[in-house]
C-alpha positions as CSV (number, residue, x, y, z in Angstrom):
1,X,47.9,-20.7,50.1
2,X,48.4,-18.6,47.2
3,X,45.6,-18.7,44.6
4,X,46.0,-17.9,40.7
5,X,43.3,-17.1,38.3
6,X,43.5,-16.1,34.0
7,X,41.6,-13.3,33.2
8,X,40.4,-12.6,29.6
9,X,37.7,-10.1,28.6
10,X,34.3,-11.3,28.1
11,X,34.1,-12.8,24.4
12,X,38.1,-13.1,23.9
13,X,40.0,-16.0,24.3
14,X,43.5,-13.9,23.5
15,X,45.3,-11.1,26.2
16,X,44.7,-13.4,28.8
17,X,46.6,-12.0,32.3
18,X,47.1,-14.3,35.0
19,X,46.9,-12.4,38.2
20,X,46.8,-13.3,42.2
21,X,43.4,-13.8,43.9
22,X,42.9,-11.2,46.3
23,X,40.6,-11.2,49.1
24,X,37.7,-10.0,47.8
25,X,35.9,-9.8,44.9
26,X,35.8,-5.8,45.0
27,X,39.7,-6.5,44.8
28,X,39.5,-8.9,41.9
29,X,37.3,-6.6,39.8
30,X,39.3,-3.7,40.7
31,X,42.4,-5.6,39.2
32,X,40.7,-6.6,36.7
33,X,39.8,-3.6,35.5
34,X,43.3,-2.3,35.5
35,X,44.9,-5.2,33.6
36,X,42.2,-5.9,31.0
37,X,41.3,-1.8,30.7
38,X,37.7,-1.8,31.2
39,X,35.3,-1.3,33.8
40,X,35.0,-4.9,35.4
41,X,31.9,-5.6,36.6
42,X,30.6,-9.3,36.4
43,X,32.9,-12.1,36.1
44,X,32.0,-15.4,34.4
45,X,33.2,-18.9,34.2
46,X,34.0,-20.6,31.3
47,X,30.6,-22.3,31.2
48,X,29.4,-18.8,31.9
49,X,28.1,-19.2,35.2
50,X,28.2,-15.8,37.5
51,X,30.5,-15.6,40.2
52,X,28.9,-13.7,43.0
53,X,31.4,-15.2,45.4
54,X,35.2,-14.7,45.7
55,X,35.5,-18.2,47.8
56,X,34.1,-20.5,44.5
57,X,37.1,-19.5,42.4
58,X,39.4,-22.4,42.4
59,X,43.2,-21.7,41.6
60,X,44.1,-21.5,37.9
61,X,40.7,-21.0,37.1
62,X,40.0,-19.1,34.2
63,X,37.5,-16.1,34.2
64,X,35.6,-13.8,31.8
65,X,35.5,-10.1,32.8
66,X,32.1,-8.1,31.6
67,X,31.6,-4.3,31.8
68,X,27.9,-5.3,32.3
69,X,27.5,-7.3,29.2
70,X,25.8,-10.8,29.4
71,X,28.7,-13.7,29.0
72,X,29.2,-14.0,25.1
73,X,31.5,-17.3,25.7
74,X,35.2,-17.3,24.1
């Protein structure tokens, strides 16, 4: 089953994408990085808990994209 996910860039709550979850979350940064045009490094939920693990994002889950930068909310 196909999972979605909206991906906005750490502090922003505007530009949003929604994209397909890939497999992996080398993948997901990867697209993310191409979408939002940074270097995607950390992802974060909206709470801004971490995501170290591709298999805890739930569909239409939405996730903040850091270049490195600690989670600055929305």
């Amino acid at each position: 089953v196909m999972k979605r996910v909206i991906i906005f860039k750490n502090g922003y709550s505007v530009d949003g994408k929604t994209i397909e979850l890939p497999d992996s979350l080398e993948n997901l940064l990867a697209t993310a990085s191409k979408k939002l045009n940074i270097e995607a490094k950390l992802l974060f939920t909206t709470q801004g808990g971490e995501i170290d693990d591709i298999n805890l994002i739930r569909d239409d889950e939405l996730l903040y994209v850091s270049s490195g930068e600690p989670y600055m909310g929305m």
